[in-house]
TORKOL-4160 file (C-alpha; in steps of 0.2 Angstrom, whole numbers, padded with zeros to 4 digits, m for minus):
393
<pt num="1" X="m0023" Y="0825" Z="0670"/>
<pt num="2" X="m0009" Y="0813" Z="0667"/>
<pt num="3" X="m0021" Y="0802" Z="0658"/>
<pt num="4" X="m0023" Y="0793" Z="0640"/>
<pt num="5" X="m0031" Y="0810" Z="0632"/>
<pt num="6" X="m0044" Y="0806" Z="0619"/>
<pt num="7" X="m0052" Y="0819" Z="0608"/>
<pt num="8" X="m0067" Y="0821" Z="0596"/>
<pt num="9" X="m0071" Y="0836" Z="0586"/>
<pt num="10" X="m0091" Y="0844" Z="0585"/>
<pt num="11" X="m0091" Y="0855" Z="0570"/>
<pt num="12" X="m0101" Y="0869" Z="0567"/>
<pt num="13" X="m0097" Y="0876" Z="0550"/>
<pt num="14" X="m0103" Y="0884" Z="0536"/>
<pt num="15" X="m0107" Y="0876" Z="0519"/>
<pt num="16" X="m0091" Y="0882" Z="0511"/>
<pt num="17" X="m0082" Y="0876" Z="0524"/>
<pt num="18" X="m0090" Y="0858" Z="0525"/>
<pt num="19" X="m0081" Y="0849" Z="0513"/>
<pt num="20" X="m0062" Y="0855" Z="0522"/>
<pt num="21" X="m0069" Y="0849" Z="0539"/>
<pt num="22" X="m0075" Y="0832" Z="0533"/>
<pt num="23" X="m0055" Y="0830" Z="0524"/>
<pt num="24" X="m0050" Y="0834" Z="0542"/>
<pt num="25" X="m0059" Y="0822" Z="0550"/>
<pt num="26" X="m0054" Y="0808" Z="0540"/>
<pt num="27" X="m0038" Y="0810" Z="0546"/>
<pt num="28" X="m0027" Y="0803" Z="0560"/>
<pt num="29" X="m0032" Y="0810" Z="0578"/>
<pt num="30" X="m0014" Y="0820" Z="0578"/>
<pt num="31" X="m0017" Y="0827" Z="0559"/>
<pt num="32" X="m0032" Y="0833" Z="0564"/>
<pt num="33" X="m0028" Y="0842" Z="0577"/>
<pt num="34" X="m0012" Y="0851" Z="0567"/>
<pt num="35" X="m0024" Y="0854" Z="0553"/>
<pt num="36" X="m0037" Y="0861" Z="0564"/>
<pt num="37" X="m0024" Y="0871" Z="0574"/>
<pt num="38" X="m0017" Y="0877" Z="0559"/>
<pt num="39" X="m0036" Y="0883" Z="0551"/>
<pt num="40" X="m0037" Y="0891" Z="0567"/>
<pt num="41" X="m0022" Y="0901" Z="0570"/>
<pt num="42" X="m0023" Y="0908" Z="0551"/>
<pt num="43" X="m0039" Y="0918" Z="0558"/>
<pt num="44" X="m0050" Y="0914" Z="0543"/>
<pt num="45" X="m0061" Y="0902" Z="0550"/>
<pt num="46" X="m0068" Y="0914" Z="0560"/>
<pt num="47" X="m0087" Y="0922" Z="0558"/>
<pt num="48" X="m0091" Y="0942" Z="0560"/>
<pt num="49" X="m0091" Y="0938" Z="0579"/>
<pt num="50" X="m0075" Y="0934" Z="0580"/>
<pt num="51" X="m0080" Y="0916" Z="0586"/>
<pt num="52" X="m0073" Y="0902" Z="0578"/>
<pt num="53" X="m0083" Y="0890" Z="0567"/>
<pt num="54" X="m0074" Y="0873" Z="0572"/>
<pt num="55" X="m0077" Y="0870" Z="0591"/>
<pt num="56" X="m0064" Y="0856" Z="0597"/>
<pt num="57" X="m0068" Y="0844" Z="0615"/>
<pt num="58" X="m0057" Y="0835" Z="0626"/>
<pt num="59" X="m0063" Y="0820" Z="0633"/>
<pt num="60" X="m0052" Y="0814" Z="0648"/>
<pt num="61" X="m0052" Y="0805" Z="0665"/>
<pt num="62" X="m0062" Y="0817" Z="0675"/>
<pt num="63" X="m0074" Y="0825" Z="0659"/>
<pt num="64" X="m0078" Y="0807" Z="0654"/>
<pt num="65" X="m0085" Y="0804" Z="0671"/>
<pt num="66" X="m0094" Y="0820" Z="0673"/>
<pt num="67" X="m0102" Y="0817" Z="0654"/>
<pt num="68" X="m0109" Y="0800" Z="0663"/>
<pt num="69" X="m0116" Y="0807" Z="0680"/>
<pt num="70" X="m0124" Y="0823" Z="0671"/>
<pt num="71" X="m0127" Y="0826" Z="0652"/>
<pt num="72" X="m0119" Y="0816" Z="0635"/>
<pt num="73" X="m0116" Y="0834" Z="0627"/>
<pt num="74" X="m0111" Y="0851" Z="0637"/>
<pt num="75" X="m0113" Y="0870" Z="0631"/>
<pt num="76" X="m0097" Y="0877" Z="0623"/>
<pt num="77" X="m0091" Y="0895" Z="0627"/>
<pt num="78" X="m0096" Y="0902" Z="0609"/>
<pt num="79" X="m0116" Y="0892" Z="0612"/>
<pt num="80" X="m0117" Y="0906" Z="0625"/>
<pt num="81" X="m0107" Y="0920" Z="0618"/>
<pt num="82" X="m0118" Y="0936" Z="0614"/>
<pt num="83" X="m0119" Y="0942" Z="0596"/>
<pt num="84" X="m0105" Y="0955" Z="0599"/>
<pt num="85" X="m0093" Y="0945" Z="0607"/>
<pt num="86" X="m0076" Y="0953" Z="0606"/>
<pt num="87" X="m0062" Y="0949" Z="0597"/>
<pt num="88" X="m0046" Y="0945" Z="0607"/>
<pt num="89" X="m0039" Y="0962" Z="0613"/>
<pt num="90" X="m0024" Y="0973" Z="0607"/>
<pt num="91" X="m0016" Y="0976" Z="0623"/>
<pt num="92" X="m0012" Y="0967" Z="0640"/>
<pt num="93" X="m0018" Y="0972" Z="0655"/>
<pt num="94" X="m0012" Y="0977" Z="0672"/>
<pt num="95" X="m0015" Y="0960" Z="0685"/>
<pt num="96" X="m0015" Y="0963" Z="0702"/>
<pt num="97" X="m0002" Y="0952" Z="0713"/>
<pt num="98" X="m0004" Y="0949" Z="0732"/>
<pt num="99" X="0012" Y="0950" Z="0745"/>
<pt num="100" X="0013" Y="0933" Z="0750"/>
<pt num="101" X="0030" Y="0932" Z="0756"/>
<pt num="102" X="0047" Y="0944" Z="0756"/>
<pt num="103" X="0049" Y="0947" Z="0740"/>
<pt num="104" X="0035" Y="0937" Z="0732"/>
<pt num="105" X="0020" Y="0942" Z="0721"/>
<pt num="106" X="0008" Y="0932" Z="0716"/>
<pt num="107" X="m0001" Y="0938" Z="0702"/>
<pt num="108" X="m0021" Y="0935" Z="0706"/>
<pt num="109" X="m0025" Y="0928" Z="0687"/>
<pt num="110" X="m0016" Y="0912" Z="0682"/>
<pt num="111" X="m0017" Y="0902" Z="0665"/>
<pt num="112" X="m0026" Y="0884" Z="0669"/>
<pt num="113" X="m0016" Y="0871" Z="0657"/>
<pt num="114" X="m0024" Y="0857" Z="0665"/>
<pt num="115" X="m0027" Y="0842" Z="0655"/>
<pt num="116" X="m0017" Y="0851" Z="0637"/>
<pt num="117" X="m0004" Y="0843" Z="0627"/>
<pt num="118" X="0012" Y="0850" Z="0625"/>
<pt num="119" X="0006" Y="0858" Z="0609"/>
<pt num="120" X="m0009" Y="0867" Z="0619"/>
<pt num="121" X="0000" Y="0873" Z="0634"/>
<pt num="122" X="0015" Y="0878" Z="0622"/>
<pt num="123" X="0001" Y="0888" Z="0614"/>
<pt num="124" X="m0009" Y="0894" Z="0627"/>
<pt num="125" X="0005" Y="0903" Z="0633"/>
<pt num="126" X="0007" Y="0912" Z="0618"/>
<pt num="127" X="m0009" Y="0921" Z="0620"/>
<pt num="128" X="m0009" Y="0921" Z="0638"/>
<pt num="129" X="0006" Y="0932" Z="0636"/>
<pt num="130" X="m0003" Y="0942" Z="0624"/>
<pt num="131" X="m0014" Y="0948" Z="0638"/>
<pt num="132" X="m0003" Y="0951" Z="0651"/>
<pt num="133" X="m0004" Y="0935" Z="0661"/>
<pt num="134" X="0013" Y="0928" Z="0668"/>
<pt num="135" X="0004" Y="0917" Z="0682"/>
<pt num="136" X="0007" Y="0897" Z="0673"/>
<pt num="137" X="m0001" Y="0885" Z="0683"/>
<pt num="138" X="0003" Y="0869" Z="0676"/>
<pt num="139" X="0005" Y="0850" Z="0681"/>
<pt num="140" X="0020" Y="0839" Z="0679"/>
<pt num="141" X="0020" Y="0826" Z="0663"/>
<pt num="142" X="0013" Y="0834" Z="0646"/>
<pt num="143" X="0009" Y="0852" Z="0651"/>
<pt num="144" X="0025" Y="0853" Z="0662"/>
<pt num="145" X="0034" Y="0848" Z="0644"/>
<pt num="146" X="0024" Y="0861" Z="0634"/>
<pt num="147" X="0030" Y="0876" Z="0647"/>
<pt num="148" X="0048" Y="0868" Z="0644"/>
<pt num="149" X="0047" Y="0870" Z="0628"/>
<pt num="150" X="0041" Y="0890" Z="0629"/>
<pt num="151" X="0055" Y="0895" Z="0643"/>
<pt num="152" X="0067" Y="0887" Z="0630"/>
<pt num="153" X="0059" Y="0897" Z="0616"/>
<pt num="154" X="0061" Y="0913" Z="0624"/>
<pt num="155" X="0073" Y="0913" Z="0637"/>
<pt num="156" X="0072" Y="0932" Z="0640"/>
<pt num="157" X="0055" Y="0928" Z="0649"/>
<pt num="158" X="0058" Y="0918" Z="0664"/>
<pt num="159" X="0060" Y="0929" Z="0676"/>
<pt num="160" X="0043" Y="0938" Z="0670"/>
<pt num="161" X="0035" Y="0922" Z="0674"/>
<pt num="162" X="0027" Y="0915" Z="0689"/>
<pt num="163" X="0029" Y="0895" Z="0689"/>
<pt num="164" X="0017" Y="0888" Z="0699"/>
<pt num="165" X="0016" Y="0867" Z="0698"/>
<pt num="166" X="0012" Y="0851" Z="0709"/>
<pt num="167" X="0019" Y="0840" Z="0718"/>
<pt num="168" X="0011" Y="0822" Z="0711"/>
<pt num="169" X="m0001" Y="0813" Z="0724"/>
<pt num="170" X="0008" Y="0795" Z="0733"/>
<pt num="171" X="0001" Y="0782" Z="0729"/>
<pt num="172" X="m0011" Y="0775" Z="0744"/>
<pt num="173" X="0001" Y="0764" Z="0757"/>
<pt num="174" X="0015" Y="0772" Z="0752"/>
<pt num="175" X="0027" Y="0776" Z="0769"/>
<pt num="176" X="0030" Y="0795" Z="0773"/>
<pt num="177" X="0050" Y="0793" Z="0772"/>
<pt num="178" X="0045" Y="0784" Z="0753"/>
<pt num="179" X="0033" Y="0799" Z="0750"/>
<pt num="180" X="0046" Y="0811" Z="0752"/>
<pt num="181" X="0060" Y="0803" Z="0742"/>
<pt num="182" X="0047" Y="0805" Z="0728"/>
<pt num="183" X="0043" Y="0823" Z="0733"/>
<pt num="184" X="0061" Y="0827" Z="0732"/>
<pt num="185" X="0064" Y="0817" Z="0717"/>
<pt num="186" X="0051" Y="0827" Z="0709"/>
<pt num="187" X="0058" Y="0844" Z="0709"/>
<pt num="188" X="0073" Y="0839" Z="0705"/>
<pt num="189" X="0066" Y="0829" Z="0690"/>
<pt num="190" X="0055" Y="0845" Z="0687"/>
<pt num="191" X="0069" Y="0859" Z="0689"/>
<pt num="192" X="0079" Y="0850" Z="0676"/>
<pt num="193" X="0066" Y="0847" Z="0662"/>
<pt num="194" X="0059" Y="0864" Z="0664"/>
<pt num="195" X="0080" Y="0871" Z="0662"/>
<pt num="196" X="0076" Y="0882" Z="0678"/>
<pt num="197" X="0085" Y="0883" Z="0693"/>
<pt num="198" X="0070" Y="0887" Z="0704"/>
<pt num="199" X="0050" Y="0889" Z="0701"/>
<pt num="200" X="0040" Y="0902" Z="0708"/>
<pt num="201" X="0027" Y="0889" Z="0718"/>
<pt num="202" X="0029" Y="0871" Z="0724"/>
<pt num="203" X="0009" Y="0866" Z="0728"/>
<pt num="204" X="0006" Y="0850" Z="0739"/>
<pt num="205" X="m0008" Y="0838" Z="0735"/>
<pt num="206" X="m0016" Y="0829" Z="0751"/>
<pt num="207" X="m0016" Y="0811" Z="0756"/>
<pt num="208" X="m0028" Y="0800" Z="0769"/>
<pt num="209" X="m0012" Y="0796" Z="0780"/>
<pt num="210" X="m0007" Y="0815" Z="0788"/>
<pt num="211" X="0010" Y="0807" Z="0792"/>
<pt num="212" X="0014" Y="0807" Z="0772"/>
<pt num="213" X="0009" Y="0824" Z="0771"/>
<pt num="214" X="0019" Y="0830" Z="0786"/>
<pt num="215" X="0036" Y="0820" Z="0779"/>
<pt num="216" X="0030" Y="0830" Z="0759"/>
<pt num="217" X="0029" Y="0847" Z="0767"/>
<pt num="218" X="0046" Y="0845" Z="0776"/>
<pt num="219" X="0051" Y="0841" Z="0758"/>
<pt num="220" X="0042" Y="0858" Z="0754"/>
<pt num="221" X="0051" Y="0869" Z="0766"/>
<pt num="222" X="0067" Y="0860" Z="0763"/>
<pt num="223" X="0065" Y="0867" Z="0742"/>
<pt num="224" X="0060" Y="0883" Z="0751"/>
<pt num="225" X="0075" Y="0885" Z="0760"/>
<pt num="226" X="0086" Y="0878" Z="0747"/>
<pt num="227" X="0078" Y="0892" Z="0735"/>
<pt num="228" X="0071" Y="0880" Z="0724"/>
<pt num="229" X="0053" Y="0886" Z="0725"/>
<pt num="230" X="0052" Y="0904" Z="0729"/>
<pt num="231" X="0034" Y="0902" Z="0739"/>
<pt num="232" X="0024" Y="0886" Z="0744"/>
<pt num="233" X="0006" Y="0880" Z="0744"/>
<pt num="234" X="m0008" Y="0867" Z="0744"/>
<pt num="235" X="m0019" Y="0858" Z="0733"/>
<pt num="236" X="m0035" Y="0854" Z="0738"/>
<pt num="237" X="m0035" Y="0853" Z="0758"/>
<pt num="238" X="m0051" Y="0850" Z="0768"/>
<pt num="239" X="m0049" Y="0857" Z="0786"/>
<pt num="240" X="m0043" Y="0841" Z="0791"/>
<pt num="241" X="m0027" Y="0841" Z="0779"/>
<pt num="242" X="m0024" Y="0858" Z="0785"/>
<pt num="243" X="m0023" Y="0855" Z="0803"/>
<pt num="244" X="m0015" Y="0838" Z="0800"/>
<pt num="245" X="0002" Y="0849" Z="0792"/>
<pt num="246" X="0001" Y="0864" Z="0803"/>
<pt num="247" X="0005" Y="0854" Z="0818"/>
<pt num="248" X="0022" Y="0848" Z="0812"/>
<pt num="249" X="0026" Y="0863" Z="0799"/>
<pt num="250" X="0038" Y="0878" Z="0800"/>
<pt num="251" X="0031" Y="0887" Z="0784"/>
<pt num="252" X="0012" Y="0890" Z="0783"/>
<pt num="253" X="0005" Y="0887" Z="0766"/>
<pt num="254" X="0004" Y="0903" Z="0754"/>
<pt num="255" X="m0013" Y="0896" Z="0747"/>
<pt num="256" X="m0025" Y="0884" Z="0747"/>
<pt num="257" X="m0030" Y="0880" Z="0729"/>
<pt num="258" X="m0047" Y="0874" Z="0727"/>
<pt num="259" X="m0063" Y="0873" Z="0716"/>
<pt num="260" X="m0073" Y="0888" Z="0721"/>
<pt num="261" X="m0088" Y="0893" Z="0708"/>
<pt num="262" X="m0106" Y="0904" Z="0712"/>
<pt num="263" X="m0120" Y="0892" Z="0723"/>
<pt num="264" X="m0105" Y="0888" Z="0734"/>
<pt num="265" X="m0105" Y="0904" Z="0747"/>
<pt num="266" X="m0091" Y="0914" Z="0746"/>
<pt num="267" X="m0084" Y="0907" Z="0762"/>
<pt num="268" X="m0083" Y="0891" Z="0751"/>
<pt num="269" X="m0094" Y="0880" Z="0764"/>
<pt num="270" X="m0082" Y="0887" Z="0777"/>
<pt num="271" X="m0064" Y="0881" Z="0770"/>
<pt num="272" X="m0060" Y="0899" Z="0763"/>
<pt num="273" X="m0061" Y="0909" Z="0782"/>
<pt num="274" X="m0052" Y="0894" Z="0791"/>
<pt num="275" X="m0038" Y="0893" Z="0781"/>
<pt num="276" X="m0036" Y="0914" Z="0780"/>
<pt num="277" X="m0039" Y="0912" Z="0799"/>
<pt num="278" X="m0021" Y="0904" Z="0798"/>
<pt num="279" X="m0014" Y="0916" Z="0786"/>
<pt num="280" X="m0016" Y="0905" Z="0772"/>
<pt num="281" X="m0025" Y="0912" Z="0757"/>
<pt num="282" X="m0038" Y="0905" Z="0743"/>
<pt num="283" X="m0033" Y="0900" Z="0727"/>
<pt num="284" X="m0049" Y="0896" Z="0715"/>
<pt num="285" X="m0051" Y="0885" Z="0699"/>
<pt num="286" X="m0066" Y="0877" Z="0691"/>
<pt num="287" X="m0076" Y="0894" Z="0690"/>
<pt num="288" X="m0090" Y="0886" Z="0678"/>
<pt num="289" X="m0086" Y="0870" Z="0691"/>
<pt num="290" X="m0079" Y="0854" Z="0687"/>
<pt num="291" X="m0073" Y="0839" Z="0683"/>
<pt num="292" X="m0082" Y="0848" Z="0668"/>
<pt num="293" X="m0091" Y="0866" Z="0664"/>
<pt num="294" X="m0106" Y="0863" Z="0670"/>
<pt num="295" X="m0125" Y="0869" Z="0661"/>
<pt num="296" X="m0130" Y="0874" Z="0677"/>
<pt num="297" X="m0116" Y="0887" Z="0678"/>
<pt num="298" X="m0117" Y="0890" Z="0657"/>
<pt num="299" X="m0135" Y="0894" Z="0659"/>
<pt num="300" X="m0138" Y="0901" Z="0676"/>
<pt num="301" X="m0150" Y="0915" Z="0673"/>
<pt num="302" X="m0143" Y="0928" Z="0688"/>
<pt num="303" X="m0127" Y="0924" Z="0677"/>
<pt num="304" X="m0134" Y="0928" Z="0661"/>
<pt num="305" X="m0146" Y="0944" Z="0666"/>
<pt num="306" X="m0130" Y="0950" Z="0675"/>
<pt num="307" X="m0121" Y="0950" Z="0662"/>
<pt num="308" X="m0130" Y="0957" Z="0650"/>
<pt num="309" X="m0132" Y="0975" Z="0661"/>
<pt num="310" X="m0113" Y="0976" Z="0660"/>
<pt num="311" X="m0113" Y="0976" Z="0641"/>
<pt num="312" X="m0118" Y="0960" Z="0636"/>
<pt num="313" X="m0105" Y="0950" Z="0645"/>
<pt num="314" X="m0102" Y="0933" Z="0647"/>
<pt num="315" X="m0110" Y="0920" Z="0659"/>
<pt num="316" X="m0089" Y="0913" Z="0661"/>
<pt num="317" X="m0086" Y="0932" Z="0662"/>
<pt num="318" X="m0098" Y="0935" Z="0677"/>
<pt num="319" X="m0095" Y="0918" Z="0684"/>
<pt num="320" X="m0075" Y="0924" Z="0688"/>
<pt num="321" X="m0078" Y="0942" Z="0691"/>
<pt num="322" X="m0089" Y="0936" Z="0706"/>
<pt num="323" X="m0074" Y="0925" Z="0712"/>
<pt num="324" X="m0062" Y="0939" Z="0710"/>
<pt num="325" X="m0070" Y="0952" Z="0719"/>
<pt num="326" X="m0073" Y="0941" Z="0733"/>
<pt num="327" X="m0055" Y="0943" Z="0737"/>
<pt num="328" X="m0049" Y="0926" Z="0729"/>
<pt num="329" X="m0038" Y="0923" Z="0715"/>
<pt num="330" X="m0040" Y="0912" Z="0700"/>
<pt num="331" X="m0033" Y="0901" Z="0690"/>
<pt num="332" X="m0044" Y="0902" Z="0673"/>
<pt num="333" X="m0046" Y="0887" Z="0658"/>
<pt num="334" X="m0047" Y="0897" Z="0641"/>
<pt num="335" X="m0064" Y="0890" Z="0637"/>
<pt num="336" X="m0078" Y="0879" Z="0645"/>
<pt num="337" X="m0072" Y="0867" Z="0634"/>
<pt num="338" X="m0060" Y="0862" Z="0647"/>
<pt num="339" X="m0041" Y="0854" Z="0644"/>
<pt num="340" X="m0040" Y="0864" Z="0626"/>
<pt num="341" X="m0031" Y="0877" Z="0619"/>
<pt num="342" X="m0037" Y="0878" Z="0599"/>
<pt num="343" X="m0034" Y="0890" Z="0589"/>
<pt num="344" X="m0045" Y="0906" Z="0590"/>
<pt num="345" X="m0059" Y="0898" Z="0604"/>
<pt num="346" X="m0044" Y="0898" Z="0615"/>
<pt num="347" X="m0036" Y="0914" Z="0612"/>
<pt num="348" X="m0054" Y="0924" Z="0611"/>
<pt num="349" X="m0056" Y="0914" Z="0628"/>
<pt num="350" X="m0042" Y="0920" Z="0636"/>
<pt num="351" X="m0043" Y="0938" Z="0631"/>
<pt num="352" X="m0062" Y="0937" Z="0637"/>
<pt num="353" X="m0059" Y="0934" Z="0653"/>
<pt num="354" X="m0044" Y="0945" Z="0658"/>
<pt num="355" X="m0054" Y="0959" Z="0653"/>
<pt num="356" X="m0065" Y="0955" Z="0671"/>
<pt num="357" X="m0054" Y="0966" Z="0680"/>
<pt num="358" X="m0057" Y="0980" Z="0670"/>
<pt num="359" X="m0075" Y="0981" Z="0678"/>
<pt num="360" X="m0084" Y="0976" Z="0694"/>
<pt num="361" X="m0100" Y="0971" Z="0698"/>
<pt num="362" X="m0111" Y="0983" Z="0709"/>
<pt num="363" X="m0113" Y="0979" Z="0728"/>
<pt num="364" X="m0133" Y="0969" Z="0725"/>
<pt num="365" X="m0126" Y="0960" Z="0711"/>
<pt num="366" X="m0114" Y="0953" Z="0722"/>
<pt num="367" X="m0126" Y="0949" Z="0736"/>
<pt num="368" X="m0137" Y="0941" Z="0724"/>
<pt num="369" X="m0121" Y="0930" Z="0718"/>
<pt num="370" X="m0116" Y="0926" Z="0736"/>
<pt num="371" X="m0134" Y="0920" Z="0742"/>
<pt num="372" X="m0136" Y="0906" Z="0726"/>
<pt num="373" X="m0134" Y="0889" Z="0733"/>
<pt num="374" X="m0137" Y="0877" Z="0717"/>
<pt num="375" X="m0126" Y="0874" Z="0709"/>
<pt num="376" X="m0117" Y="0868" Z="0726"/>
<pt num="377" X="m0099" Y="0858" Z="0725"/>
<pt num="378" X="m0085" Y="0851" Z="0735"/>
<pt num="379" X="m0071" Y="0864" Z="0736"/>
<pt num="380" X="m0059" Y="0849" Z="0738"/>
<pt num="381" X="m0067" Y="0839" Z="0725"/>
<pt num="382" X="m0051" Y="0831" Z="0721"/>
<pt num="383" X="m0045" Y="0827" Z="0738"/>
<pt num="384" X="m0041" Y="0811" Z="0746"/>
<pt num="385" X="m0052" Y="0799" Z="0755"/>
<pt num="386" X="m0047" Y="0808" Z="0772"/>
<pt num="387" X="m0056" Y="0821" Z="0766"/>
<pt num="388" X="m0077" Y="0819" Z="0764"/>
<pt num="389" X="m0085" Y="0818" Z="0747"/>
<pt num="390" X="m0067" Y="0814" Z="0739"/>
<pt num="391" X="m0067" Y="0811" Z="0720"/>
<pt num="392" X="m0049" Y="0804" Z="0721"/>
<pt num="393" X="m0040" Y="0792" Z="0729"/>
């Protein structure tokens, strides 16, 4: 997520608005995103739908290699959006928070800025607000400087806000006492740019070499005690990143946060009911699955018919109620166009799928969901090579 970003822009736009697109796109790659924002946030550029006209990718790191392994050319929310797609609602909603320390809710819906500017998170904030979602879940770099930027703008919020961010991966070879100078470092470094004297979570990334993240959680528990972090948690750990830090740690793990999407089993190929076994709960992203959204997900006709009986909701829609109401929580990206936040795509997106918890689906709906098995994933996709079928390093 820390990587060079680059973007390119797909428009779909009426005649009357094609000449305004083509001036946009002879501009400057950080023009064109300001003008584009801009066109966006006046909502006129917006069709009877209330879908927005000028759809806007991010290509990075991990998209660029799912583009090359699968398809050139992925759906975007509105392809799949039904003719009466809502506009973005009026009022919040009420999300539900689990216990998961003295003192400590944790809001079960969370805003993904993964891969965003500063700009996007910034924004995506905004209308996350909006809908009632005070659950951030953001990386250091860019996105941590973007929710710098909002606390600083409106300081009366923070303590309506959950924080949740990451504690960056070591570098392979690097000692355990090196690995937790950096972690420690790290919050300090984070605490200070963010203008906070504590975040709400601290989440661990993994490493192939259990003594490195044996000496990071120490590091972990240490912020806990210090009241620097409020609760902590992991990031992506197989079973045998999990047992590797339970034998030295003091603190169990709030969650385990990992990709969970329909076609996995709703025990997550066993990961979700061995970490609960230990009292450490499952935190989901990549609902339409990742490094990208897939088609597979997009187009999946159980998603699709679902939906549809439910008052024409979204694939996206279903895909996340399915996760939710298996007991997980979720950390949502506004659109399938993942690491954006543009305009009216990313505020309709937003709105979209904070109103799944305002209806379930029935009992064989869910049975049906929890028996797919394609499309299948690795929960800990982004893990490291300790763990099996590792994307990272």
């Amino acid at each position: 997520h820390e990587c060079t970003q680059q973007t390119m822009f797909l428009y779909k736009a009426p005649a009357f608005l094609a000449l305004l697109h083509v001036a946009i796109g002879f501009q400057a790659p950080l023009q064109r995103r300001s003008a584009a924002s801009a066109l966006h946030l006046t909502g006129n550029d917006v069709n009877d739908n209330g879908a927005p006209t000028l759809k806007h990718m991010h290509i990075n790191r991990r998209s660029a290699i799912a583009i090359a392994g699968s398809a050139l050319f992925l759906p975007t929310a509105s392809f799949l959006e039904p003719a009466n797609a809502a506009k973005p609602s009026t009022a919040s909603v009420s999300i539900p928070t689990w216990l998961i320390s003295e003192g400590v809710e944790f809001p079960i819906l969370a805003l993904n800025t993964a891969g965003m500017s500063a700009d996007e998170t910034y924004q995506s904030i905004v209308y996350s607000r909006l809908e009632g979602i005070t659950h951030i879940d953001f990386h250091p770099g860019d996105e941590r400087d973007g929710v710098a930027r909002y606390l600083s703008d409106h300081k009366n919020e923070r303590d309506s806000l959950f924080l949740n961010t990451k504690i960056r991966k070591a570098e392979p070879g690097t000692s355990p006492s090196d690995a937790a100078i950096l972690a420690r470092n790290q919050i300090q470094e984070d605490l200070q740019i963010l203008g906070v004297d504590h975040v709400d979570m601290l989440m661990l990334r993994d490493s192939p070499d259990p003594k490195v993240i044996q000496a990071q959680w120490e590091v972990m528990e240490e912020a806990l005690a210090k009241g620097q972090t409020r609760s902590i948690g992991v990031v992506n750990y197989c079973q045998l990143a999990l047992t590797a830090l339970l034998q030295t740690a003091k603190v169990t793990p709030a969650v385990n946060y990992i990709m969970v999407h329909v076609g996995m089993g709703k025990d997550v190929h066993g990961l979700r009911s061995f970490g609960e076994s230990r009292g450490i709960r499952t935190f989901s992203y990549g609902q339409l699955g990742e490094p990208a959204a897939t088609k597979e997900i997009l187009q999946n006709k159980a998603l699709r018919r679902i939906g549809l009986v439910h008052g024409e909701k979204t694939t996206e829609q279903v895909a996340l109620r399915w996760v939710l109401q298996n007991g997980m929580a979720a950390s949502i990206r506004p659109s399938s166009n993942y690491g954006t936040c543009v305009g009216i795509e990313c505020r309709i997106g937003i709105s979209r799928q904070t109103r799944v918890l305002s209806w379930s689906l029935s009992e064989e709906e869910m049975e049906e969901l929890d028996a797919l098995m394609s499309p299948d994933g690795n929960p800990t996709l982004f893990s490291s090579a300790g763990c099996p079928g590792a994307f990272g390093m």
